[in-house]
C-alpha positions in Angstrom: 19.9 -19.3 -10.9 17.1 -20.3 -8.7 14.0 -18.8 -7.3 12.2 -19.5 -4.1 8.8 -17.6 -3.0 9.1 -17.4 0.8 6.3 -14.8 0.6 3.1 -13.8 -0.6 2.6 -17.3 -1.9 -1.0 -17.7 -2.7 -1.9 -14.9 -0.5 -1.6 -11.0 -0.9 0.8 -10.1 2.1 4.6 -10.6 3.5 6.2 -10.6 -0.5 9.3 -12.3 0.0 11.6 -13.9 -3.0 14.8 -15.4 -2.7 16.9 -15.2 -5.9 20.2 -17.0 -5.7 23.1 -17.0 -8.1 25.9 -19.3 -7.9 27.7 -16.7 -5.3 24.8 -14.3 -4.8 21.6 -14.3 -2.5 19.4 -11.5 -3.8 16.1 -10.6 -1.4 13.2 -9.2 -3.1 10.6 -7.6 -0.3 10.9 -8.2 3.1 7.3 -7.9 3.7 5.0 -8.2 7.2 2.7 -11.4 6.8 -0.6 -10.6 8.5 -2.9 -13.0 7.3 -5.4 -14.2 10.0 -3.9 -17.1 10.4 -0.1 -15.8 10.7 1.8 -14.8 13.9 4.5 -12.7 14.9 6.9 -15.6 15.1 6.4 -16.7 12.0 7.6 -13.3 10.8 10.9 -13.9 13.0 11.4 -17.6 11.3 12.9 -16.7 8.1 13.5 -19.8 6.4 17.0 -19.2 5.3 20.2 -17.2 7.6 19.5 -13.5 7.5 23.4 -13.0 7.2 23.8 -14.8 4.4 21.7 -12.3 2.0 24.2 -10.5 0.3 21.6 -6.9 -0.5 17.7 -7.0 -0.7 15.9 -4.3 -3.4 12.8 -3.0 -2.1 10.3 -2.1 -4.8 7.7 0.2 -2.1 7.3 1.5 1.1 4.0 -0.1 1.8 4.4 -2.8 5.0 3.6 -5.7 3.6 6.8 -5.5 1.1 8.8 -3.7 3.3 7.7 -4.5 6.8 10.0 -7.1 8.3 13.1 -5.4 7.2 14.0 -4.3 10.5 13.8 -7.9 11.7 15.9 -9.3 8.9 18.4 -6.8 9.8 17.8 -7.5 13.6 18.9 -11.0 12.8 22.0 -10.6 11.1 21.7 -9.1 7.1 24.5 -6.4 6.9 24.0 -5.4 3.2 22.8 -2.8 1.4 18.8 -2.2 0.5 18.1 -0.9 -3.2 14.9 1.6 -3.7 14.1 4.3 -4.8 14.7 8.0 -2.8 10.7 8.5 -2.5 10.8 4.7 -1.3 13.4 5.2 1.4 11.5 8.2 2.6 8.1 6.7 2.7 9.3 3.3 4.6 10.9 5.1 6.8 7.3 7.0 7.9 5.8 3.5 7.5 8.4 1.2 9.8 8.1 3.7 12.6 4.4 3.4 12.6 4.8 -0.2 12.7 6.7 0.4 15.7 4.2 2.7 17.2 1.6 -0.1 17.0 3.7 -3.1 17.9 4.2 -0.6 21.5 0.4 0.6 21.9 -0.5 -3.1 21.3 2.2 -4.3 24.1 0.5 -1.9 26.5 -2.8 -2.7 25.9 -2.2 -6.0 26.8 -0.5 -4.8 30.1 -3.5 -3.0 31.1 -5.2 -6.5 30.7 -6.4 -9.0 33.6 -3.5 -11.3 33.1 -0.6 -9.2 33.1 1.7 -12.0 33.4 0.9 -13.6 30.0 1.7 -9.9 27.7 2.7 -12.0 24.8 5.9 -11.3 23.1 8.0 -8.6 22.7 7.6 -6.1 19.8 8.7 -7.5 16.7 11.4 -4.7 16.2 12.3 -0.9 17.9 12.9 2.3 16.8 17.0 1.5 16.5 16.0 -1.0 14.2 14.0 1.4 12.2 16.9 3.3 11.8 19.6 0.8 11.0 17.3 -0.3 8.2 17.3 3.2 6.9 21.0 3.3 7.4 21.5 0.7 5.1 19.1 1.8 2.1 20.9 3.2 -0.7 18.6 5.4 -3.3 19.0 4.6 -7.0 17.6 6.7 -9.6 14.7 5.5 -11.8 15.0 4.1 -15.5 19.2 3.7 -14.9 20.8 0.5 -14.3 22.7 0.2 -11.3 25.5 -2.5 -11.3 25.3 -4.5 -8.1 28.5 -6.7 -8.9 30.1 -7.3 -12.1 27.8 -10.1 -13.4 24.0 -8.6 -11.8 22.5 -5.2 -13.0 19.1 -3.8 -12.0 16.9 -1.2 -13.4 13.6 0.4 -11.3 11.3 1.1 -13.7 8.0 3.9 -12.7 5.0 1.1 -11.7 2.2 3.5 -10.5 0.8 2.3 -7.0 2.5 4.7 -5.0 4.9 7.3 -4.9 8.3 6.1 -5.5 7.4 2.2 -6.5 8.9 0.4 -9.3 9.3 -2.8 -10.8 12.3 -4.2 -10.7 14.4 -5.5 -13.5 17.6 -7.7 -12.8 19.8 -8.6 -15.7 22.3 -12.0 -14.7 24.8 -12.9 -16.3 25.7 -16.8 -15.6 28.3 -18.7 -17.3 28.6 -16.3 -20.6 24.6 -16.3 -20.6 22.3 -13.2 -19.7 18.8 -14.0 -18.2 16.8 -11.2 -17.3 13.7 -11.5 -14.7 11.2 -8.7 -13.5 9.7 -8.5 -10.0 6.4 -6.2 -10.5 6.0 -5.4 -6.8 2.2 -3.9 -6.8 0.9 -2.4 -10.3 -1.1 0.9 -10.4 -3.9 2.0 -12.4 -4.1 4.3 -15.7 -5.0 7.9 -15.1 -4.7 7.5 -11.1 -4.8 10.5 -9.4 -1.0 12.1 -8.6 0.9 9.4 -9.9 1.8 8.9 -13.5 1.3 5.7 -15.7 2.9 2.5 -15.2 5.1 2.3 -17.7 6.1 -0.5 -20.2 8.6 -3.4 -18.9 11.2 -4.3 -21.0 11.3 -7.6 -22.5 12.7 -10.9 -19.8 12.6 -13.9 -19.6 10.8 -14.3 -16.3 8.3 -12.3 -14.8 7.0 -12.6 -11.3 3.8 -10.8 -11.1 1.6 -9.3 -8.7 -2.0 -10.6 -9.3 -4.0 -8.9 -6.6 -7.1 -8.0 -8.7 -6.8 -10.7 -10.9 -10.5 -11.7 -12.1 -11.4 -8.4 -10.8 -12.5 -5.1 -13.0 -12.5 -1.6 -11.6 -15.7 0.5 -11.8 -16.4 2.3 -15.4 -18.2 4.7 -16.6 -17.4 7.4 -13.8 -14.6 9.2 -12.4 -13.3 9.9 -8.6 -14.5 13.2 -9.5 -17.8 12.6 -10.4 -18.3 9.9 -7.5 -17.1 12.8 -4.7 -19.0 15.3 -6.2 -22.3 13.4 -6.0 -21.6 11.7 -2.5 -20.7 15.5 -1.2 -23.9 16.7 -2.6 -25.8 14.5 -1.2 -23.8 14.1 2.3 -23.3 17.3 2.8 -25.3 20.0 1.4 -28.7 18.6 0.2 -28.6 17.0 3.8 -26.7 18.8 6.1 -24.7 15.8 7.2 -21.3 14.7 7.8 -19.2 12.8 5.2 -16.3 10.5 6.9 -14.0 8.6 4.7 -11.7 6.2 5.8 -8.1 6.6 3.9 -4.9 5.5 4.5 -2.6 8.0 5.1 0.1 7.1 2.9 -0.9 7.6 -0.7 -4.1 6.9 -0.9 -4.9 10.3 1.4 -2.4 12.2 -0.9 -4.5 11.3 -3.4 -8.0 12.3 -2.4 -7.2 15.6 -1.2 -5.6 16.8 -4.1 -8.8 15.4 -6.1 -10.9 17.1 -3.4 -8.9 20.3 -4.4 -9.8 20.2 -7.8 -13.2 19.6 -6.8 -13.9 22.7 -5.4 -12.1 24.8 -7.7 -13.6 23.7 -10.7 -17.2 21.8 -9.9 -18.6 25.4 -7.8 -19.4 23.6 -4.4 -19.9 25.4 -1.7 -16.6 25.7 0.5 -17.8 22.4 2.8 -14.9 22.1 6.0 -12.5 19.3 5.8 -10.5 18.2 8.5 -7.7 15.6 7.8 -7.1 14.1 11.1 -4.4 11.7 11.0 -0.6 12.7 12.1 0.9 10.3 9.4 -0.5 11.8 6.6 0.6 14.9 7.5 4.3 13.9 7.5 3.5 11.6 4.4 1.7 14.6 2.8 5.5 16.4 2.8 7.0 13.5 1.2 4.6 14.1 -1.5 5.8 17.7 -1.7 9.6 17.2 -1.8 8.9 14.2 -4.7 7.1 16.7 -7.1 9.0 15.4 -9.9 8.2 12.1 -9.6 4.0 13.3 -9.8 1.8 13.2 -13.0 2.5 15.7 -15.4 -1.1 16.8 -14.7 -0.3 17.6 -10.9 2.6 19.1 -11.7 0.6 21.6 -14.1 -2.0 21.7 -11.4 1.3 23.1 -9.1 2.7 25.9 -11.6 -1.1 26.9 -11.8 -2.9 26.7 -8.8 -0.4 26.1 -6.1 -0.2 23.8 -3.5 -1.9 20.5 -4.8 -2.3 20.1 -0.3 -3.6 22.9 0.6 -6.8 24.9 0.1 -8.9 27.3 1.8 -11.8 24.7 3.4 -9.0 22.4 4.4 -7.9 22.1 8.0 -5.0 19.1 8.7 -5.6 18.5 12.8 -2.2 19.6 14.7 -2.7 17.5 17.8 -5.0 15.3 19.4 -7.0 18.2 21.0 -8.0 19.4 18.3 -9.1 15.7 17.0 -11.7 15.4 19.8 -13.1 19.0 18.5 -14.4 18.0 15.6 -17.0 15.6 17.3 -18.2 19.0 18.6 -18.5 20.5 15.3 -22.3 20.7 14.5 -21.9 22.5 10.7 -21.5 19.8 7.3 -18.1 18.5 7.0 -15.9 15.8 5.4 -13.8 14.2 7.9 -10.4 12.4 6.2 -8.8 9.7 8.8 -6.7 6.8 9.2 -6.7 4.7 9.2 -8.5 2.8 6.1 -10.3 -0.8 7.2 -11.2 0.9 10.7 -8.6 -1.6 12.7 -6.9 1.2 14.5 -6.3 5.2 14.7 -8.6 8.4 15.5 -10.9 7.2 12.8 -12.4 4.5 15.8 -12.8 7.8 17.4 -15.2 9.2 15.1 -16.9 6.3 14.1 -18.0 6.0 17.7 -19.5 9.2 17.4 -20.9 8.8 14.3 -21.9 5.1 13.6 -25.4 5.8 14.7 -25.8 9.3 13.1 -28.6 9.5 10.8 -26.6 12.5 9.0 -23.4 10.4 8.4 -22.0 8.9 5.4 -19.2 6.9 5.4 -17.8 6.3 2.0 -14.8 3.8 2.0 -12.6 3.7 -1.0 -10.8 0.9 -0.3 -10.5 -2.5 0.3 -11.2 -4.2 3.7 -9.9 -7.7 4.8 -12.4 -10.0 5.8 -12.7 -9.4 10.0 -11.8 -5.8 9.7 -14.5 -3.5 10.7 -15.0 -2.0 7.8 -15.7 -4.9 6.2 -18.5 -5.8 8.5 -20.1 -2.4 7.8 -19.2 -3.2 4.3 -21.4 -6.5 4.5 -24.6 -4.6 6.2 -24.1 -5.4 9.5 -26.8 -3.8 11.6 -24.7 -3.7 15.0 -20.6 -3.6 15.2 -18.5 -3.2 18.8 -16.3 -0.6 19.1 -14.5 0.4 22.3 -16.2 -3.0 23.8 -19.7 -1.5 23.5 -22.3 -3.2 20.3 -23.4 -0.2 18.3 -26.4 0.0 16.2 -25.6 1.4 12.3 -27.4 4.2 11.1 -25.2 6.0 8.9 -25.2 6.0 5.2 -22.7 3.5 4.2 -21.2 3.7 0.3 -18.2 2.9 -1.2 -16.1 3.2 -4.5 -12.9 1.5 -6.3 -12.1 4.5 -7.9 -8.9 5.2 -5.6 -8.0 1.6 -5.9 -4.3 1.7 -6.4 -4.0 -1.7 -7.8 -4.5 -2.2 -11.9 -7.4 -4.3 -12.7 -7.6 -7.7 -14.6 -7.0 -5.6 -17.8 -4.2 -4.1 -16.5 -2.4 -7.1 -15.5 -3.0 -8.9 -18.8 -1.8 -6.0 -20.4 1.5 -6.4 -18.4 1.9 -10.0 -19.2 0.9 -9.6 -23.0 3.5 -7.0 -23.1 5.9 -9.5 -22.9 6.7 -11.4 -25.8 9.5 -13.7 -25.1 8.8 -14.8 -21.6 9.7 -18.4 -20.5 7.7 -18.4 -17.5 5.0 -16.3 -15.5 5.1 -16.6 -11.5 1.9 -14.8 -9.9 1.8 -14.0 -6.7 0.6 -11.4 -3.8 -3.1 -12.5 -4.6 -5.6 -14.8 -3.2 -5.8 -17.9 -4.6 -9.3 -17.2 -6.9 -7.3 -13.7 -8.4 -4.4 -15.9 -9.4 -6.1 -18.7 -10.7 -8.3 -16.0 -12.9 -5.2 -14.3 -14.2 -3.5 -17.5 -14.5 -6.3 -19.0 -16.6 -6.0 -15.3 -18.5 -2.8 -15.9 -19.8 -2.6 -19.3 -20.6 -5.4 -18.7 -22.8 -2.7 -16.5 -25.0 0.1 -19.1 -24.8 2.2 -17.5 -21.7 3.1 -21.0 -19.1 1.9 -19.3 -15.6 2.2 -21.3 -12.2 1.1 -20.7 -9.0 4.0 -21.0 -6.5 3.3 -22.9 -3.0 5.5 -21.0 0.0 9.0 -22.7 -0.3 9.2 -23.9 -3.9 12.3 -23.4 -6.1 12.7 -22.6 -9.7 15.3 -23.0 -11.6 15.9 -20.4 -14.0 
């Protein structure tokens, strides 16, 4: 059995393992690579035939696992793709946004002065969008699922977001069972909506995610307390605004629902909230239809209170009309948008009203890639462009790792020291500092980690 890491190889986008049996090519994430330095035919060069991958198992929807499925299908894999039903449901918002941009992107470059050069075509179309959801095939979580008679995998609850496992193949080769785990991304303890990840069984391999390797979350305080303070002060001891940039799968899910609780139980006044962003929406009834899969808490929350989404100060925007009217809107507010490092959607919209209002706050709770506008507010930057003009900051800038999806350092250690009989540990979907900390991390405590280059294969 061998393993090749054709993605997110010493870098935290486009996951993309090969594992190949004697007769079987198995394709773990078929992420979008958007590193600075990557392009969109390097996306379309897969380095091995497309056809030749017998199925591929997805472990989330988010883009830079499942992404460039609908140009691996556009090139000639007929298989099946293993995930979960919230997975299937979620990628399937995500890939048509990812069509949405590749077309807004194509016609911004038409309206350009040199029309002749538009660069290349969009990556993929809706039709692929939709073959690749043709082809996913739901499996249940925590019940092995036999892909041929010698390969089994199991999804196992991972936190992160709704619907995302780790995934556990059992292969038998030659009389012998060998048992690897792909983590995908690892959530956090006590995140908001989503339960705990839970414990991997015990494998021989593990190829781990190592995103906030070297990294600790902020302690101490909770979301709760960190909202209710910034809301206080943003809002009602100033009568200001309070914009936070979110992205609208997941991460949005979560705040509201913490917002909810907020002003049920801390006695705020009832301060307007608008969530402006279209995806969320349709994410938002995802969330609804996947109860089940929620943290015990939110479900009690449900039987309770109701709807975790909805809530008498809450407004979700219906069209863009009515996105343009909240600039208009003089009174305090929270304003919820997408999307979350400020690279695109109506949240450019009200920064440009708003980045040199003395009454704003922008809190971010998230992280921003390096070049993103939000991380050159993030840094202190006194001026930023957007829509071609150089604006001077005023607002309030804060920000908070307390919706971080991603476990910590402690939380990936405690994934690795869970396993006891592990013959190697392959980290990836990190920079190269996060995987060198975790790597050091471990082999403190005995465990043999490596660091794979793009292109180099194991033998397992």
């Amino acid at each position: 059995m061998n393993l090749t890491i054709w993605g997110a190889a010493q870098q935290v986008t486009g996951s993309m393992h090969l594992l190949q049996t004697d007769q079987y090519q198995i394709l773990i994430d078929c992420g979008l690579d958007y590193e600075r330095n990557s392009s969109q035919e390097q996306n379309e060069e897969f380095p091995f035939n497309p056809a030749e991958i017998d199925v591929v198992i997805l472990t989330h929807a988010h883009i830079d696992h499942s992404g460039n499925l609908p140009t691996l299908i556009r090139m000639g894999f007929t298989g099946q793709i293993l995930c979960t039903h919230a997975t299937k449901d979620l990628a399937e918002l995500l890939l048509l946004d990812s069509v949405s941009i590749f077309l807004s992107k194509q016609r911004a470059r038409a309206k350009g002065k040199h029309r002749k050069s538009q660069g290349p075509n969009p990556l993929y179309l809706q039709k692929h969008v939709h073959e690749t959801i043709d082809k996913m095939v739901d499996i249940a979580f925590n019940k092995p699922f036999q892909v041929n008679e010698h390969i089994a995998v199991e999804f196992i609850p991972i936190g992160h977001l709704l619907g995302a496992a780790a995934v556990v193949l059992r292969i038998v080769e030659a009389g012998i069972e060998k048992k690897i785990t792909f983590t995908g991304d690892i959530g956090r303890k006590n995140y908001p909506l989503l339960p705990d990840p839970q414990v991997l069984p015990l494998v021989d391999f593990l190829v781990c995610e190592s995103t906030y390797g070297g990294r600790f979350h902020s302690q101490g305080t909770s979301i709760e307390e960190k909202l209710t303070e910034t809301i206080q002060q943003a809002c009602i001891k100033t009568p200001g605004r309070l914009i936070i940039p979110a992205f609208s799968i997941g991460r949005t899910q979560s705040l509201i629902y913490t917002l909810n609780r907020i002003f049920l139980e801390k006695g705020l006044p009832p301060v307007p909230i608008f969530v402006d962003s279209p995806l969320a929406q349709y994410a938002t009834e995802v969330y609804r239809k996947h109860r089940n899969l929620l943290h015990p808490e939110a479900q009690a929350f449900y039987a309770h209170h109701g709807d975790e989404y909805e809530f008498e100060n809450l407004t979700y925007t219906q069209n863009l009309k009515e996105s343009k009217a909240i600039t208009n809107f003089y009174e305090p507010c929270i304003i919820i948008s997408s999307a979350g490092m400020l690279e695109g959607g109506r949240i450019q919209d009200h920064l440009y009203y708003n980045v040199q209002n003395f009454y704003c706050t922008l809190l971010f709770i998230g992280f921003c890639a390096p070049g993103t506008l939000g991380h050159k507010l993030l840094r202190g930057d006194s001026f930023v462009r957007i829509r071609d003009r150089e604006l001077p900051v005023y607002a309030t800038i804060e920000k908070t790792d307390l919706l971080s999806g991603h476990g910590d350092h402690a939380d990936l250690m405690q994934v690795i020291t869970q396993q006891k009989n592990l013959q190697k540990l392959f980290l990836v979907h990190g920079d190269p500092n996060s995987m060198k900390e975790l790597a050091q991390s471990a082999s403190e405590l005995g465990f043999e980690a490596c660091i794979p280059k793009k292109g180099t294969q194991y033998t397992l």
